[in-house]
C-alpha positions, 0 to 999 in steps of 0.5 A: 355732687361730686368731690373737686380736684384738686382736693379743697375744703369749702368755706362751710369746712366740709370737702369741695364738691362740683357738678357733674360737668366739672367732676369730668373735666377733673378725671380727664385731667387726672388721667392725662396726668397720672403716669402708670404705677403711681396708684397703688390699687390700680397700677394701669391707671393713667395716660403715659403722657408725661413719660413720652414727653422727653422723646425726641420731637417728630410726627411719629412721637405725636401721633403716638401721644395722640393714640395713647391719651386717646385709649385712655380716655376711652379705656377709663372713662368711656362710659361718661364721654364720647371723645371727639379729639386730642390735641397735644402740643409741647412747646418749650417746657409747657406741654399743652393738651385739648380734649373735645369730647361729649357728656355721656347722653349728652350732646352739647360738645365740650372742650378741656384745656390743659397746660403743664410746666414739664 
């Protein structure tokens, strides 16, 4: 077991754990999420996701989001999953990201959807 996220406690008091299957589904977020600098023992950490977000909408902008969220999610959690694709989507203010991947040694695929109000 593993600790949730967002941070929680349970109704026995103790830390909230998931399963291996959510614990993923929450690093993924974390990472798409976390803006390089934010942690202070490892300041590379996270996507840039937020910070392209206020560039001019384009095909360009996009592919780069999709290459950048991609390297991440490779660099940082390539040894627990295989990423099939990234979609992202900005609409208005809500900023959605899909994440096709599988579990390492796995082969069931899997799909993570994320929205945020930006």
């Amino acid at each position: 077991m593993q600790l949730d996220f967002p941070y929680r406690v349970d109704a026995r008091g103790r830390s909230g754990e998931v399963a291996e299957e959510a614990h993923v589904r929450d690093l993924i977020e974390q990472l798409l999420f976390t803006n390089p600098g934010e942690r202070v023992n490892r300041p590379d950490f996270g996507s840039g996701l937020l910070q392209l977000v206020f560039a001019p909408n384009s095909t360009e902008l996009a592919a780069a989001l999709q290459f950048s969220v991609q390297a991440a999610l490779q660099q940082y959690l390539g040894n627990r999953i295989d990423t099939d694709d990234v979609a992202i989507e900005a609409e208005d203010s809500t900023l959605r990201v899909t994440v096709r991947y599988r579990l390492r040694g796995d082969a069931q695929p899997r799909t993570a959807s994320f929205e945020r109000e930006i």
